[in-house]
Wavefront OBJ file of the C-alpha trace (Angstrom):
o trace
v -10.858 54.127 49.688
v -11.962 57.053 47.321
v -11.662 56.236 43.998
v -10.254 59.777 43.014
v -7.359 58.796 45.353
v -7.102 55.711 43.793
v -6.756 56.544 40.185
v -4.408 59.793 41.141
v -1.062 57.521 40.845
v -2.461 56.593 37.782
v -2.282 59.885 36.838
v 0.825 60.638 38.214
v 2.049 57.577 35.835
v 2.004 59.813 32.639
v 4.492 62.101 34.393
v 6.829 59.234 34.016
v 5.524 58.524 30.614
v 5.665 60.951 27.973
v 9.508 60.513 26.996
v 9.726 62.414 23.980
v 11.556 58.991 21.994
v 8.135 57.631 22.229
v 5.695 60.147 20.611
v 5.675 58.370 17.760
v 5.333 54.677 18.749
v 2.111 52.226 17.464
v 1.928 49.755 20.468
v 3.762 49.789 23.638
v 4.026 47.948 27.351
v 5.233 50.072 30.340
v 5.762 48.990 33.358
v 6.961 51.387 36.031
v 6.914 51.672 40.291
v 7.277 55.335 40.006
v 11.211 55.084 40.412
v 12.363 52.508 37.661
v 10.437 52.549 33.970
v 10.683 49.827 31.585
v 9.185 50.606 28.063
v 8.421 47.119 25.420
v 7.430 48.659 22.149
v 5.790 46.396 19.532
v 9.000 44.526 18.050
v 11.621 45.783 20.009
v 14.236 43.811 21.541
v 12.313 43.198 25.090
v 9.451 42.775 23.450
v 8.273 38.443 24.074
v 5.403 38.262 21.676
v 6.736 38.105 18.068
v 3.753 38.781 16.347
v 2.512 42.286 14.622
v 0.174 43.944 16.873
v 0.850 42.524 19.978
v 3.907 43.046 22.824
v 4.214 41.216 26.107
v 6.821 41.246 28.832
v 7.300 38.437 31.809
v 9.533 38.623 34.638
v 10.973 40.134 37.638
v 10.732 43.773 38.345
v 11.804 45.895 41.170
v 10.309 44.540 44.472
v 8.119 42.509 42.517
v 8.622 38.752 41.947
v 7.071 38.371 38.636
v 5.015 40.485 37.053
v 3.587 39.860 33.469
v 2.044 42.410 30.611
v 0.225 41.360 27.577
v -0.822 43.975 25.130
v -2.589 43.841 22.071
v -4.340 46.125 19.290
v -6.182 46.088 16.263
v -7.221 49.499 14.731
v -10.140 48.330 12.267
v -12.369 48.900 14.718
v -10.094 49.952 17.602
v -9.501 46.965 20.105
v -7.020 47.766 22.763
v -6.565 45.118 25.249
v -4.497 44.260 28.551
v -3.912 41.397 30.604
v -1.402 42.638 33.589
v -0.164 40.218 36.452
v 2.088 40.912 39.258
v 3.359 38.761 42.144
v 4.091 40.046 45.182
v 4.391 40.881 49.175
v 2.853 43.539 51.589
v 6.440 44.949 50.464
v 6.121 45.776 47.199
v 4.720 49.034 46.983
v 2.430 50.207 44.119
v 3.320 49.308 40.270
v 1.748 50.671 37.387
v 1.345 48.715 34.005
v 0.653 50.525 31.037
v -0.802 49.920 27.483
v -0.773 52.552 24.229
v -1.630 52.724 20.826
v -0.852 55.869 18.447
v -2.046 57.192 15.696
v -5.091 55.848 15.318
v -8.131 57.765 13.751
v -11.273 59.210 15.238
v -14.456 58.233 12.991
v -17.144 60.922 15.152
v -16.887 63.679 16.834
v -17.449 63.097 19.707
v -16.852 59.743 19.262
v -17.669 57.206 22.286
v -16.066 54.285 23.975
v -16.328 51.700 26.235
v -13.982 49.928 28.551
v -14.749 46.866 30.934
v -11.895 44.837 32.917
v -11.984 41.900 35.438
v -9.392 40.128 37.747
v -8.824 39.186 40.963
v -6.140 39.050 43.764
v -5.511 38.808 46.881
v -7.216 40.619 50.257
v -5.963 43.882 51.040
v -4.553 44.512 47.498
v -5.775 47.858 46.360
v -5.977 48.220 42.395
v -7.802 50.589 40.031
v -7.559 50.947 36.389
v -8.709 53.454 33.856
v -9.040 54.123 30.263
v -8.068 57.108 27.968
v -7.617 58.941 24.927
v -5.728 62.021 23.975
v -6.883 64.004 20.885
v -2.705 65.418 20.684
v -1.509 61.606 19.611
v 0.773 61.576 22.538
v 2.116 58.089 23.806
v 0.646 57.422 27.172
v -1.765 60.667 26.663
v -4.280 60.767 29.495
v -6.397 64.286 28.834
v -9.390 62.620 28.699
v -10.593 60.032 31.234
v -13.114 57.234 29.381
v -13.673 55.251 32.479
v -12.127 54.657 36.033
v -12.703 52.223 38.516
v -10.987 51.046 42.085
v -12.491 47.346 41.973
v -11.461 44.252 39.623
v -14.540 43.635 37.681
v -16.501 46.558 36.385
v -17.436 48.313 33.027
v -18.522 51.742 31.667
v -18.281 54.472 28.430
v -17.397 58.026 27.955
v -17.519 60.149 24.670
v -13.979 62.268 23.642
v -13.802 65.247 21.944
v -11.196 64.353 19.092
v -10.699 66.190 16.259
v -8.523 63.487 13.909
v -5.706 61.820 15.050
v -5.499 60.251 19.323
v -3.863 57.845 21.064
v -5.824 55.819 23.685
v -4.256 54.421 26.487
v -5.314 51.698 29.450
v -3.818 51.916 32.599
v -3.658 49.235 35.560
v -2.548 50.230 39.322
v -1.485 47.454 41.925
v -1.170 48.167 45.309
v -0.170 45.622 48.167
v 0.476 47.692 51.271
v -2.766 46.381 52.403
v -2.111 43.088 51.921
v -1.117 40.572 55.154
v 2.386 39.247 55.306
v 3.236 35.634 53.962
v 6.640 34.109 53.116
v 5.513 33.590 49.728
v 4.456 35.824 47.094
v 0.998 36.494 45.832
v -0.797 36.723 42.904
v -2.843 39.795 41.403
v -4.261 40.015 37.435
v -6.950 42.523 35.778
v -8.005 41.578 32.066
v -9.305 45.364 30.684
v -10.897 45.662 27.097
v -11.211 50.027 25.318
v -13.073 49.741 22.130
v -15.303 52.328 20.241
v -19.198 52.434 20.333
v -21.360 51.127 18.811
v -18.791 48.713 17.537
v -18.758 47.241 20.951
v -21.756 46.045 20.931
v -21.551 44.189 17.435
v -17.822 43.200 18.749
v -19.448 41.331 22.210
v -22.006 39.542 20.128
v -19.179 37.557 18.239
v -17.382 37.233 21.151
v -14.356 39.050 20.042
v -14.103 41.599 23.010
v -12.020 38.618 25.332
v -10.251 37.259 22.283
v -7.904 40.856 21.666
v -6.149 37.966 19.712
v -6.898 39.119 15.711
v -4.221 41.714 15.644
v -2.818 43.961 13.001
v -0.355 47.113 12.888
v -1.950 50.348 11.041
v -0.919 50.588 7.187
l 1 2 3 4 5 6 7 8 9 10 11 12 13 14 15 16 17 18 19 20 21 22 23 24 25 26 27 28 29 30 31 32 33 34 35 36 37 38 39 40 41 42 43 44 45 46 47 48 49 50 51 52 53 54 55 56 57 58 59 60 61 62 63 64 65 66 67 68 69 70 71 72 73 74 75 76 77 78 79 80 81 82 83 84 85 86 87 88 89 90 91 92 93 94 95 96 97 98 99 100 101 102 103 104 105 106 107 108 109 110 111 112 113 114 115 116 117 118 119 120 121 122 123 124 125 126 127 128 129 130 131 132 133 134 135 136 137 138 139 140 141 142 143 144 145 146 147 148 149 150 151 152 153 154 155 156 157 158 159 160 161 162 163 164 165 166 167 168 169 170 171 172 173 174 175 176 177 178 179 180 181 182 183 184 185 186 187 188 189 190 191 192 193 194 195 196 197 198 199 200 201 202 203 204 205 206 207 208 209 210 211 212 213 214 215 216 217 218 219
């Protein structure tokens, strides 16, 4: 399938997004199927991960079984990272899971990223996943694409035009309409990694890039 097709209802996800409550946010989870939306801000009440700079969410949602959503961020350098899971049937639809961080400060102009992801699920799932930033600081803010992809395991870089303040924002897209009936659920996960060049490459050789685990909220 064309990618462009692939990453519109990713697109379409920031339509369902930018609630005005959450302009201001540092770190937030959203899962939504296009019809129900549930936000997870760093610390809030839903949020399952009590530590500073990180939110996660595990459980049920709509017609999926389980579905899980790990976020975490670290602003000195930038290290935004997801781990999304769903479980589901040929039933389930499409679900979106969603990862921002506000407020954070461009360093160069343009300044340059680079994303990379992985997973793996079953046949006939359809997923695709993106990365962006947004030079207006909005929560969820997807003016400018970094990188976009319709497989599991893939990587790539883009340069932004930001003039101070942005948000950046990963996006994941599952899709099981493909996928073959069975009487139990199945599995899906992508694992997707947005940090700033050239730190990247300094951040890969100490093997920090799959960590996303040293995490700390802006001052």
């Amino acid at each position: 399938m064309n990618m462009n097709k692939l990453l519109a209802p990713i697109a379409a996800a920031a339509t369902f997004a930018l609630a005005p409550a959450m302009s201001q946010a540092a770190l937030i989870v959203q899962i939504t199927d296009g019809t129900n939306t549930l936000n997870i801000a760093d610390g809030s009440a839903l949020d399952q991960d009590a530590s500073v700079g990180g939110v996660a969410f595990a459980g049920a949602f709509g017609a999926w079984t389980f579905t899980t959503a790990v976020g975490a961020a670290n602003d000195n350098p930038l290290l935004l990272h997801l781990n999304a899971g769903v479980n589901g049937r040929s039933n389930s639809g499409g679900l979106w899971i969603n990862l921002t961080y506000t407020d954070l400060d461009a360093a160069a102009d343009p300044m340059p990223f680079y994303l990379e992801g992985g997973g793996s699920g079953p046949t006939g799932a359809q997923v695709a996943w993106a990365g962006y930033v947004d030079d207006d600081n909005t929560a969820f803010g997807m003016s400018e694409l970094i990188f976009g992809t319709n497989v599991y395991n893939a990587a790539g870089s883009g340069a932004a035009q930001l003039s101070g303040t942005y948000s950046a924002t990963i996006s994941a897209y599952f899709d099981y309409s493909g996928v073959s009936y069975r009487t139990f659920p199945q599995g899906a996960s992508l694992d997707i990694n947005l940090i700033p060049e050239p730190t990247s490459l300094a951040l890969m050789g100490l093997g920090l890039v799959a960590l996303g685990a040293t995490r700390r909220r802006k001052a």
